[in-house]
C-alpha positions in Angstrom: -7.3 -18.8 -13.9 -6.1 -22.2 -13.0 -2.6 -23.2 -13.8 -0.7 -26.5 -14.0 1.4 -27.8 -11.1 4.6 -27.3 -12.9 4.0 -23.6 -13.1 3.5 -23.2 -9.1 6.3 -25.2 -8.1 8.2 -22.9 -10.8 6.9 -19.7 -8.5 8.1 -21.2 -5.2 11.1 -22.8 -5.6 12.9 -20.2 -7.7 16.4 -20.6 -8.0 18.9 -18.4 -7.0 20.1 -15.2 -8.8 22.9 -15.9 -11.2 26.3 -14.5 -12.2 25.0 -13.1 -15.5 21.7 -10.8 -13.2 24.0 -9.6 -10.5 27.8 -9.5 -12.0 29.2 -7.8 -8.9 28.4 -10.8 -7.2 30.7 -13.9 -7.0 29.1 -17.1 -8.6 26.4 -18.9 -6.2 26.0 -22.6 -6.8 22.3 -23.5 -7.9 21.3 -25.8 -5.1 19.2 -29.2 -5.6 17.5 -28.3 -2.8 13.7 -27.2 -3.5 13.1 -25.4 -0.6 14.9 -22.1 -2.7 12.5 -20.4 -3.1 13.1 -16.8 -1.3 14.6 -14.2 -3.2 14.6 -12.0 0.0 18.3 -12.3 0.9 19.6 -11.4 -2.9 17.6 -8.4 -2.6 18.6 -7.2 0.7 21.9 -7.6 -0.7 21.5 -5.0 -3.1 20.5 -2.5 -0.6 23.4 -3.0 1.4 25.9 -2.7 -1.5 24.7 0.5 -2.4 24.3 2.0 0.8 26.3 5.3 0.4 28.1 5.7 3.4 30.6 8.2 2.5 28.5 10.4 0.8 25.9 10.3 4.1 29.3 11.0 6.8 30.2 13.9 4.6 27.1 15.3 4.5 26.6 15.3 8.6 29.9 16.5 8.9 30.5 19.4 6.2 33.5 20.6 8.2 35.4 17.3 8.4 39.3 17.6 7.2 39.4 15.1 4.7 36.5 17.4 2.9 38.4 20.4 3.0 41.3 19.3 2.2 39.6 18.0 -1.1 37.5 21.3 -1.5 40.3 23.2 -1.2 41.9 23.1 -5.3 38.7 23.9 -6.5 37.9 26.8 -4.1 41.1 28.1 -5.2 40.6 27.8 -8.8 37.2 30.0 -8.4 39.0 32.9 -6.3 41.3 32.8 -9.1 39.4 35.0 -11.7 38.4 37.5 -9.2 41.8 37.8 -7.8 43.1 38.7 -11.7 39.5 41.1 -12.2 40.8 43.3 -9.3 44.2 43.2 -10.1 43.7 44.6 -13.4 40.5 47.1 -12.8 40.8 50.4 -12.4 41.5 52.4 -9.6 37.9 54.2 -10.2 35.7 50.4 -10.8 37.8 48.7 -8.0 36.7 52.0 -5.4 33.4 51.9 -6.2 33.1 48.1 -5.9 34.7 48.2 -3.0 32.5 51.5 -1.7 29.2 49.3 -2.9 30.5 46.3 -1.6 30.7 47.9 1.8 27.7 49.7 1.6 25.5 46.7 1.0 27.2 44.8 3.6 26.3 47.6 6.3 22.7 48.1 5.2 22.7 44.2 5.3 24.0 44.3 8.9 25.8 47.1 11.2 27.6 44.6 13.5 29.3 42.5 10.7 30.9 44.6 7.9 32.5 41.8 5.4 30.4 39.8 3.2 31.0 35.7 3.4 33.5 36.1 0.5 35.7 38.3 1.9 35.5 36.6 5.3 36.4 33.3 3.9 39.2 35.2 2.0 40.8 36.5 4.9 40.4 33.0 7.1 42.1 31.4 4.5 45.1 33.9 3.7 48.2 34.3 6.2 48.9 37.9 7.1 50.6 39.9 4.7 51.4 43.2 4.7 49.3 45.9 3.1 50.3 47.8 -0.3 50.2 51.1 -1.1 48.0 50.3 -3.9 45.2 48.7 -1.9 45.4 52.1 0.7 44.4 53.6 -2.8 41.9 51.9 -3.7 39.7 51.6 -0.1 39.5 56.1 -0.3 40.4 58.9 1.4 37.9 58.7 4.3 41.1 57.8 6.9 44.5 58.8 6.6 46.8 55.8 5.2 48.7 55.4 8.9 45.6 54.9 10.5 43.9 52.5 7.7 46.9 50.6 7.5 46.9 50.3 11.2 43.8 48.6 11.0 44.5 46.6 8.6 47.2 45.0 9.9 45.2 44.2 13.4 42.3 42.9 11.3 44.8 40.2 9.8 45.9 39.5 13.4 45.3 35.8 14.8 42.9 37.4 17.7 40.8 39.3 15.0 40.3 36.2 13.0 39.0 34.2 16.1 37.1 36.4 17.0 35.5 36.6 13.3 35.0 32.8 13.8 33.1 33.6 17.1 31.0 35.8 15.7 30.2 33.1 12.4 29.5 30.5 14.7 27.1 32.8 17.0 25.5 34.0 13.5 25.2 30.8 12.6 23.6 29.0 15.4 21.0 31.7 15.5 20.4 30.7 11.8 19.9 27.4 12.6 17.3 28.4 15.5 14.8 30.0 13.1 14.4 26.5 11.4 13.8 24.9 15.2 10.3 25.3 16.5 9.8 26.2 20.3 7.4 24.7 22.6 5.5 28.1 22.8 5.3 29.0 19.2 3.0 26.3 18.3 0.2 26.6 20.1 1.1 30.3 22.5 -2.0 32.2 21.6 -3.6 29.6 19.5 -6.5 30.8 17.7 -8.5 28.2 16.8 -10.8 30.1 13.9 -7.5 31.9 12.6 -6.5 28.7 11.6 -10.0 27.5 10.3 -10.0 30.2 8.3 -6.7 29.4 6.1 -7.8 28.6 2.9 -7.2 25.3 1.7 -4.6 23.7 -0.3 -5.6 22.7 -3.7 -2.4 21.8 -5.0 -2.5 17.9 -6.3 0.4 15.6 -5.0 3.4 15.9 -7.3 2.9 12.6 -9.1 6.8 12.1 -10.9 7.3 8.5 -12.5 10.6 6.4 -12.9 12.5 7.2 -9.7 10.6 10.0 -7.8 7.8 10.9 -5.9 5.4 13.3 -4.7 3.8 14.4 -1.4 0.4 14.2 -0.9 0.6 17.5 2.0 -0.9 19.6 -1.0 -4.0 17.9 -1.6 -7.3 18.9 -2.1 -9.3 19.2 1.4 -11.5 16.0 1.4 -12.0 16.4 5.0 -13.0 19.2 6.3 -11.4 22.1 8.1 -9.3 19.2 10.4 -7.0 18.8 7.6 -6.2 21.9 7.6 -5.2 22.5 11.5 -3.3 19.3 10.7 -1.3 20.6 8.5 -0.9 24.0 9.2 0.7 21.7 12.8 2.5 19.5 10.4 4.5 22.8 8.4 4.9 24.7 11.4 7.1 21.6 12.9 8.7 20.3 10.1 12.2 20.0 10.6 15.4 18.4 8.4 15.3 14.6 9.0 19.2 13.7 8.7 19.8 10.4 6.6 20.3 7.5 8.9 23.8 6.3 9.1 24.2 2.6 9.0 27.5 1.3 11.0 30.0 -1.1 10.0 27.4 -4.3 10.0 26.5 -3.1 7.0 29.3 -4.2 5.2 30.1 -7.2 7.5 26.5 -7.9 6.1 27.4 -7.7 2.4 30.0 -9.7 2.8 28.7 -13.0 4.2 25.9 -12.4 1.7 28.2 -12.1 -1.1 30.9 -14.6 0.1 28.4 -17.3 1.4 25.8 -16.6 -1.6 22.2 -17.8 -2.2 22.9 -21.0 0.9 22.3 -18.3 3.4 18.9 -18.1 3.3 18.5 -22.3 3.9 21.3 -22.1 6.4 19.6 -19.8 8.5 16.6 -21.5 8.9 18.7 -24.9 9.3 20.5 -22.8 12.1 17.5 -21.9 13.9 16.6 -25.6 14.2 19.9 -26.9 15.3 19.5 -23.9 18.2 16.1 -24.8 19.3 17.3 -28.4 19.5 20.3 -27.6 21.7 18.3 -25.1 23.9 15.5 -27.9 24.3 18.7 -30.3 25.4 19.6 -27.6 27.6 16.4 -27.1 29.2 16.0 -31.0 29.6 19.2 -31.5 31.6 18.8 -28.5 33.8 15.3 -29.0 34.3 15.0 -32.0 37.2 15.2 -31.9 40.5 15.0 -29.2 42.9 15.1 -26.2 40.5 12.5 -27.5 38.3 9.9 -27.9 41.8 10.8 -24.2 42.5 10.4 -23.1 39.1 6.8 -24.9 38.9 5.7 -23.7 42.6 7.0 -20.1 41.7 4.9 -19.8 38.0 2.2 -21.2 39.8 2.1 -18.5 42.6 3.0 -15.9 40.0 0.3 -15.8 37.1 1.4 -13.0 34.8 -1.5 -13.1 32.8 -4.2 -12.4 35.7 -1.8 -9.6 37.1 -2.0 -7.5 33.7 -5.6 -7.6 33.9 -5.8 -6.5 37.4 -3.6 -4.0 36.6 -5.4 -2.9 33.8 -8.9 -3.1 35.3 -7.2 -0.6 38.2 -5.6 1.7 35.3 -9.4 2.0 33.8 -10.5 2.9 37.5 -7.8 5.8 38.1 -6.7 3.5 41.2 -3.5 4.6 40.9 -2.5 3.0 44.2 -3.3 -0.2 43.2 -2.2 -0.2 39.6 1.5 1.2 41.1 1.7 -1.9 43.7 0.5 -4.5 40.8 3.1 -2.7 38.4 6.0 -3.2 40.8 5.0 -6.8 40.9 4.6 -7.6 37.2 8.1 -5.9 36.5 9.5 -8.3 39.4 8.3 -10.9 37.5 9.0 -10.1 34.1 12.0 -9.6 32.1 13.2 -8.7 28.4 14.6 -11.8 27.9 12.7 -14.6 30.0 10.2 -16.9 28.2 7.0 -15.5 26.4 5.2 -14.7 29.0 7.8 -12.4 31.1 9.0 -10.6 27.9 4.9 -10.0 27.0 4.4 -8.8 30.6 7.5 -6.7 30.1 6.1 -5.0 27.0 3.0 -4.7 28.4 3.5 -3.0 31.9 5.3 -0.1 29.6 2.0 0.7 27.9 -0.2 0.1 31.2 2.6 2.6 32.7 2.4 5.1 30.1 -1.5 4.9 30.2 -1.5 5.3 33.7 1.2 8.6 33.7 -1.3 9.9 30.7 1.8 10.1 28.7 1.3 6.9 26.0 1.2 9.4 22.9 4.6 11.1 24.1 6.2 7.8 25.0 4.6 6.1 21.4 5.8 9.5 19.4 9.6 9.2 20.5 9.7 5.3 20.0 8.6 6.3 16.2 11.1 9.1 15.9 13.9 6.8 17.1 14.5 5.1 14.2 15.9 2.0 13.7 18.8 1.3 11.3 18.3 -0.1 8.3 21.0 -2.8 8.7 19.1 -3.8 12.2 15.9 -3.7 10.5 16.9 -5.9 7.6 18.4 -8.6 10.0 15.3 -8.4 12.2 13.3 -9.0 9.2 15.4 -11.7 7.7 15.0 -13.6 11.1 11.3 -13.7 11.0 11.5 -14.8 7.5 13.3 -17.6 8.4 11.1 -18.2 11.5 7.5 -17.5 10.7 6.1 -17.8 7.3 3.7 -15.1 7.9 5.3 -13.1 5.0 6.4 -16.1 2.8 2.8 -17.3 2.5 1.9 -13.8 1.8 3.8 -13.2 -1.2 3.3 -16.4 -2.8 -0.4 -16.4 -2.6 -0.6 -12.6 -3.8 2.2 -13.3 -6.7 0.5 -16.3 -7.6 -2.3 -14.5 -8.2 -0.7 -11.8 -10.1 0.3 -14.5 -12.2 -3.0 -15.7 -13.3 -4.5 -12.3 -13.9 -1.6 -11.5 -16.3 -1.2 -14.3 -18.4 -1.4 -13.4 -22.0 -1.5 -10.1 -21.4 1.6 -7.5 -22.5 1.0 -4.8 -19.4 0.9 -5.4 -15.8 0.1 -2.6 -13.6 0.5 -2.8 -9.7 -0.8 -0.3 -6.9 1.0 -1.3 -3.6 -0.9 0.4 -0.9 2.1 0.0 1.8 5.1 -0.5 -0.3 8.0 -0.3 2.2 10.8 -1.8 1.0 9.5 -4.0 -1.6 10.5 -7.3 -0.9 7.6 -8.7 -2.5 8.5 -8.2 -6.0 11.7 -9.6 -7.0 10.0 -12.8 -6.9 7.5 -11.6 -9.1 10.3 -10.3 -11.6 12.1 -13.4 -11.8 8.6 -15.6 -12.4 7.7 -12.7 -15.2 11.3 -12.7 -17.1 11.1 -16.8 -17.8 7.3 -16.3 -18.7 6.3 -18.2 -22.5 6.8 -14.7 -24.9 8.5 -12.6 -22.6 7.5 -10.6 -19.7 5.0 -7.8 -20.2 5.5 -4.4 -19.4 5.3 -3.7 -15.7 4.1 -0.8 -13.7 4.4 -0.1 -9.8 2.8 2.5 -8.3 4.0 2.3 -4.4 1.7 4.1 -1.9 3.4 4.9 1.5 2.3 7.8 4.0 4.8 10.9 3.8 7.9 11.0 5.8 8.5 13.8 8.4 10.7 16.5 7.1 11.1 17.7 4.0 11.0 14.3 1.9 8.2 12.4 2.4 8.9 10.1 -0.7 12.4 9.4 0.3 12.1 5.6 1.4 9.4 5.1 -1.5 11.6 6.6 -4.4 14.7 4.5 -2.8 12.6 1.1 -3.0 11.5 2.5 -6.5 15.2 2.9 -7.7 16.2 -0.6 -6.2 13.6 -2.4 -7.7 14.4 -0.3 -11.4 18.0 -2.2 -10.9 16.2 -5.4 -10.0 13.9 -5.6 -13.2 16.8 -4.0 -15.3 18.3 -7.4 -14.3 15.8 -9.4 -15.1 15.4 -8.0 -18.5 11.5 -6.8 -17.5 10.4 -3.3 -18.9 9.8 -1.4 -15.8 8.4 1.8 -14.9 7.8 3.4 -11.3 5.5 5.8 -9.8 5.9 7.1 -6.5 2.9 8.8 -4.1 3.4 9.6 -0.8 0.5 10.9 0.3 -2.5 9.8 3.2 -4.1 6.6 1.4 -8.0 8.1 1.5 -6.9 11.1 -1.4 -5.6 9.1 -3.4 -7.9 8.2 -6.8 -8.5 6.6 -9.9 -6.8 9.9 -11.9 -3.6 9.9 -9.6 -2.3 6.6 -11.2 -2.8 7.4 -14.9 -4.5 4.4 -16.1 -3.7 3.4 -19.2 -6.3 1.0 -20.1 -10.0 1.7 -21.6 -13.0 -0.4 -20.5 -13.8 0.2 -24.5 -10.6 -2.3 -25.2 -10.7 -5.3 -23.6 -8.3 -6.9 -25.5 -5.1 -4.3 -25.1 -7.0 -3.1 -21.4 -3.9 -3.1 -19.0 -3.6 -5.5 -16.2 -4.6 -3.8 -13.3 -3.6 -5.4 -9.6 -4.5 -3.7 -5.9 -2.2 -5.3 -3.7 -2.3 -4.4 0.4 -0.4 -6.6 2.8 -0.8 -6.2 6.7 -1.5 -2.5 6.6 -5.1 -1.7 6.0 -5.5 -1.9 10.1 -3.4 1.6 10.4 -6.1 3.6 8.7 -8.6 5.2 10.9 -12.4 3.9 11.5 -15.7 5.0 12.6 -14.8 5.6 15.7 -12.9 8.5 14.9 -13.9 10.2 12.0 -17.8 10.7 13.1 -19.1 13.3 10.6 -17.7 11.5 7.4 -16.9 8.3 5.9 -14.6 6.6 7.3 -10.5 6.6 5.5 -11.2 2.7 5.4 -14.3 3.0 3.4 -12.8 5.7 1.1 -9.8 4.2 0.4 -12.0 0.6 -0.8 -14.4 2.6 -2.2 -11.1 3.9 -4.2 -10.2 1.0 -5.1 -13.7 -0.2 -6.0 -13.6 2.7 -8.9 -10.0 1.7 -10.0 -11.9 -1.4 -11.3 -9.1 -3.6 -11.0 -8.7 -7.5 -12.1 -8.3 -8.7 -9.0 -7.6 -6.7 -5.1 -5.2 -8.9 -3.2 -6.3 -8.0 0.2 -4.3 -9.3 3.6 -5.5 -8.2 7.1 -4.5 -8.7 10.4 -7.4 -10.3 12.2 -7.6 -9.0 15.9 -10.3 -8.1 17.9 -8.3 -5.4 19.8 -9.7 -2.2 17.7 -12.7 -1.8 20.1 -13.3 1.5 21.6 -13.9 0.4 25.4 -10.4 -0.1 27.1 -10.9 -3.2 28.8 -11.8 -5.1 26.3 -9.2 -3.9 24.2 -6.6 -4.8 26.5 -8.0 -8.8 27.2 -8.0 -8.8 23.1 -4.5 -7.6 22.7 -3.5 -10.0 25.4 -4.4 -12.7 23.5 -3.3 -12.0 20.4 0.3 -10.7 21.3 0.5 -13.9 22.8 0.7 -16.4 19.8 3.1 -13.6 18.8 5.5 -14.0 21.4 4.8 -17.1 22.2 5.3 -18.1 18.2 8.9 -16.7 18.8 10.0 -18.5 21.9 9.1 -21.9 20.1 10.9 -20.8 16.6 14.1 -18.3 17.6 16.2 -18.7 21.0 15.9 -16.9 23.5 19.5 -15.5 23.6 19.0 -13.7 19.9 19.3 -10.3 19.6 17.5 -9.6 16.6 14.7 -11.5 18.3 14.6 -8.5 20.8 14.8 -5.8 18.4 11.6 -7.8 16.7 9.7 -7.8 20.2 10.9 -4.3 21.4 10.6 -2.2 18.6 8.3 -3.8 16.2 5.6 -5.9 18.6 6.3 -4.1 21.4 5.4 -0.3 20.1 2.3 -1.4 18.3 1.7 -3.2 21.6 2.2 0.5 23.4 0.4 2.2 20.7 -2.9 0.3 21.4 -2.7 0.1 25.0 -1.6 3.9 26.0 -3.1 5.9 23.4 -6.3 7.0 22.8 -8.2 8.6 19.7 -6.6 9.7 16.6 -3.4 9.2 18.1 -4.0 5.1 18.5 -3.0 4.1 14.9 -3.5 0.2 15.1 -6.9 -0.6 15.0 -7.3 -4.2 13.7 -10.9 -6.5 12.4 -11.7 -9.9 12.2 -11.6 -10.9 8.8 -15.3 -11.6 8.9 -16.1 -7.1 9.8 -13.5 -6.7 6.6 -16.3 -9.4 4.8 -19.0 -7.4 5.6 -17.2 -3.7 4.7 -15.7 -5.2 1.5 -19.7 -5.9 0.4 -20.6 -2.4 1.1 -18.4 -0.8 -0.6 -18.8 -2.5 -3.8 -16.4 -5.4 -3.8 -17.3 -9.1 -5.0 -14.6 -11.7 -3.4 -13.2 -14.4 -5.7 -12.8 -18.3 -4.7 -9.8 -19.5 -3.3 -7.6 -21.5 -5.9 -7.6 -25.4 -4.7 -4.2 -25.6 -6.1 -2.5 -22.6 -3.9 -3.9 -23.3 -0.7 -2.8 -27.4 -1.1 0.7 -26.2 -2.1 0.7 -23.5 0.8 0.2 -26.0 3.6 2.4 -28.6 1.8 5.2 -25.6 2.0 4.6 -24.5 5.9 4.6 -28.5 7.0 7.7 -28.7 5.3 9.5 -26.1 6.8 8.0 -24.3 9.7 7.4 -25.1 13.0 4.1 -27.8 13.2 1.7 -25.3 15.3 0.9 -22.9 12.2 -1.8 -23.0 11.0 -3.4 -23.1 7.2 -7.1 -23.1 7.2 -9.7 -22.0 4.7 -13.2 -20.4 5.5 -15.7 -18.6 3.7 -13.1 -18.1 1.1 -10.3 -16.5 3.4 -6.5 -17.9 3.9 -6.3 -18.3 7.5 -2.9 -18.2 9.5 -2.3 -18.5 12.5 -0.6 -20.1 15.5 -1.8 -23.0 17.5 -5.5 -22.3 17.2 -5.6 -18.5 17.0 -6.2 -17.3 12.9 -3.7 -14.2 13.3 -4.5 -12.9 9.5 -6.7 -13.3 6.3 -6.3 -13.3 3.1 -8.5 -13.0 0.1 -8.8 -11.7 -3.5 -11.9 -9.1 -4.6 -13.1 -7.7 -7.3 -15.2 -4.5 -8.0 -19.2 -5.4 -8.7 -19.8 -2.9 -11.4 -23.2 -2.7 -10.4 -22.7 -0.8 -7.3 -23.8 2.4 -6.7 -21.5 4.6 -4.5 -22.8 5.9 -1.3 -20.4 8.4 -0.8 
């Protein structure tokens, strides 16, 4: 499993994509610098260019001008062949068409007696007047004064508007029926009527290349929960709209394509030159006076203390005292102080949503308000070039990958939390310049569903992205998408193709989870049955993979007793934030948008919910030691070779508090003392007997 130096300097410091894999972009010098090594920036790139704006505006706004206008030929060419067909029938075929036609239009409905063809017929055509042959052809019920009387009002401008009146009303009480009321949910809720719906036994759509299945349809595992849950979950499903990215985007594609693979150096060399000229700044305002007041005022005011009071009178229901210490806390605190006042900020929101008994509400809208893709991407960009939480991530798991695959022609990956998949066009590029070619590779990205009505969206999206990507590398490439909850899925939902009978043409099999194994629930919620964490490693366990990259946040914070929680979260989310006030200024707006909406609802989430609605529940890394051993899993040494090159990479360019440590097997990070998350590699004992 061991490989020469050579090779993991060649998976670090990758060089930057050429002319000849990405031909739409301009030429990007190949840098002597060896710190290239993040294929990120390329990537994200990619996602920007093809970013169909147009097709996204037109399809919020159906009605716009510039649509119709281009709709109009071809709505003109298909009324032509029914405009000739009546013209040349007969006077008997064109009556009783027009007697049917009217017939089925007032069984259909009394109040509105022209069918949508006719209606847009009539919008569309300017008032003419009425033939004698057309008085012919309606009948003989009125006499041809009076019918051509009507006729001639129902071309008027005031009939017309008011047949637009009437559409519109029609239409919105369409669109109502698709819109669930607050009553209709749970207004005369029968708890056995529900029980008593038979479960659904349809497996999740499993669709390879670029598409993806739901797992809504699976087979009850669970009990009769599951099925309340998603008898809720159909009765509320609405039509997500696509997100509309603004004009960044492009503003975004352009310095990336313009500036080339430098950007992803420069911004890190940027973030230094800023911390160094804040730091100046700080040390020639700092003396005197001020600084005195400053000191005298942080020493009266002791954030940290106040949160816990606060909390402590929140747990109590002293609802007088928790108000007065809240008032004080958000005097003290601000969104864009130093670490501490933008943690106490975050963290009186939670404490005030726990205390109004509305942290679920508050926690559900900051999910449904979702942030755009061009924000995320620079948000996510910044902590790449700040923390190298995610760099040390991907190249210990893609180092491993590596290893496991060498001289072997398929490679077959289960992502359990795929996102976006910045992970693996790193892995491509080390693969294409492999001795013999690159083997045949595989994804199979696991995501939860979507609300709406496409829960594999975002996953078939990444999986078409990273299609182009290996396309471009020259690596066969194949994708599976599942969207389903992470405990159903099994060993026959990935099609395996290997046989434990051929161990020489056996595929490659990889289990790769990054950072997301602490959203699944624990034993503290699901009582009467295993827990989705054991099932899903149990899962894994009879995938009998090569080798189960596993990376875990390691917090304390999942305990059930509130208290304690809260003093764990504390301390955790404050290496976070303190980690960002010593890497990004303070004045950076993406920095906000990464403590707001990414630290800052998880914060909320674990603070002001309770139950199954509190999602992040983390474990030290020494509880996921003890639950890997149960359910089956042997963990694998630590490669000397990719730890020493690790911590020779984060002293080289990160900020000298992180921290690289080893123990019992498990890549520590963290930040000035505190291991914030594990990693480790796992296989599956085949000696274990399931107890489940």
């Amino acid at each position: 499993m061991a490989a020469a130096a050579p090779q993991l300097e060649e998976l670090v410091d990758l060089e930057p994509f050429s002319p000849s894999l990405f031909l739409d972009l301009p030429p990007t010098p190949h840098g002597d610098d060896p710190n290239d090594d993040d294929l990120i920036l390329p990537f994200i790139s990619r996602m920007l260019m093809e970013d169909d704006i147009d097709d996204k505006f037109f399809y919020q706004f159906p009605d716009h001008p510039a649509l119709l206008h281009a709709q109009q030929p071809y709505a003109q060419i298909l009324d032509a062949p029914s405009d000739d067909t009546t013209t040349n029938s007969s006077d008997d075929s064109a009556s009783a068409t027009t007697n049917n036609t009217t017939n089925s239009a007032a069984a259909a409905n009394a109040s509105w007696p022209y069918d949508p063809v006719e209606l847009s017929q009539l919008l569309q055509s300017p008032p003419r007047p009425v033939s004698d042959n057309h008085d012919a052809d309606v009948g003989d019920t009125r006499s041809a004064p009076e019918d051509d009387k009507d006729l001639k009002l129902l071309f008027s401008a005031a009939d017309n508007m008011e047949m637009l009146n009437m559409a519109f009303l029609k239409g919105r009480e369409e669109a109502n029926k698709l819109v669930p009321t607050n009553n209709t949910l749970f207004a005369g809720f029968d708890g056995a009527s529900l029980l008593k719906t038979e479960p659904a036994v349809d497996e999740p759509t499993l669709m390879f290349g670029r598409s993806g299945g739901s797992g809504r349809g699976r087979k009850n595992r669970h009990g009769e929960e599951d099925d309340l849950e998603a008898e809720t979950g159909r009765s509320s499903k609405l039509m997500v709209p696509p997100q509309e990215d603004t004009a960044a985007a492009s503003e975004m594609f352009d310095e990336i394509m313009f500036n080339g693979y430098e950007v992803i150096m420069k911004g890190m060399e940027e973030l230094r030159v800023a911390m160094d000229s804040e730091a100046e700044k700080k040390a020639r305002n700092g003396g005197g006076a001020g600084r005195r007041a400053a000191r005298a005022k942080a020493a009266v005011v002791d954030l940290h203390t106040l949160l816990i009071h606060c909390a402590q009178a929140v747990a109590t229901s002293d609802r007088r005292s928790a108000t007065e210490l809240l008032k004080q806390i958000k005097q003290n605190s601000s969104a864009r102080g130093d670490a501490t006042q933008r943690l106490a900020c975050c963290f009186a929101e939670g404490l005030e949503a726990r205390l109004a008994g509305t942290g679920s509400q508050v926690y559900k809208s900051l999910v449904a308000k979702c942030t755009s893709t061009v924000d995320f991407l620079k948000a996510y960009k910044l902590f790449a070039a700040a923390c190298c939480i995610k760099k040390v991530s991907f190249i210990f798991s893609n180092k491993t990958i590596l290893d496991a695959v060498a001289g072997k022609r398929k490679l077959h990956i289960v992502d359990y939390g795929l996102s976006y998949g910045f992970q693996w066009p790193g892995l491509f590029k080390c693969l294409s310049e492999r001795e013999g070619g690159p083997p045949e590779v595989r994804i199979t990205g696991i995501d939860f569903p979507q609300p709406g009505f496409r829960p594999a969206d975002q996953i078939e999206e990444t999986g078409r992205r990273l299609s182009n990507c290996a396309r471009q590398f020259g690596v066969p490439f194949r994708f599976q998408a599942i969207a389903a909850k992470w405990e159903t899925v099994r060993r026959e939902d990935l099609h395996l193709d290997r046989e434990e009978e051929e161990e020489e043409e056996e595929e490659v099999l990889v289990v790769n989870c990054l950072h997301f194994l602490n959203a699944l629930q624990d034993e503290s919620v699901v009582v009467d049955s295993p827990s989705p964490r054991d099932m899903v490693l149990n899962n894994i366990r009879d995938m009998r993979p090569h080798v189960f990259v596993q990376c875990v946040v390691n917090g304390a914070y999942g305990a059930p007793f509130f208290l304690t929680r809260f003093r764990e979260t504390l301390f955790f989310y404050s290496s976070q934030f303190d980690m960002l006030d010593a890497t990004i200024p303070r004045d950076n707006d993406e920095r906000l948008l990464i403590e707001r909406d990414i630290l800052g609802r998880w914060a909320l989430n674990v603070i002001a919910c309770e139950g199954a609605d509190r999602v992040d529940r983390p474990e030290t890394y020494k509880q996921w030691l003890v639950r890997n051993h149960r359910a089956g899993l042997t963990q694998l040494p630590l490669q000397p070779q990719v730890v020493e090159l690790v911590r020779d990479k984060v002293k080289k360019l990160y900020h000298k508090d992180f921290v690289i440590d080893v123990d019992h097997n498990w890549l520590l990070q963290g930040w000035k003392g505190r291991i914030l998350y594990a990693m480790s590699t796992w296989v599956a004992d085949r000696d274990h007997k399931s107890l489940f």
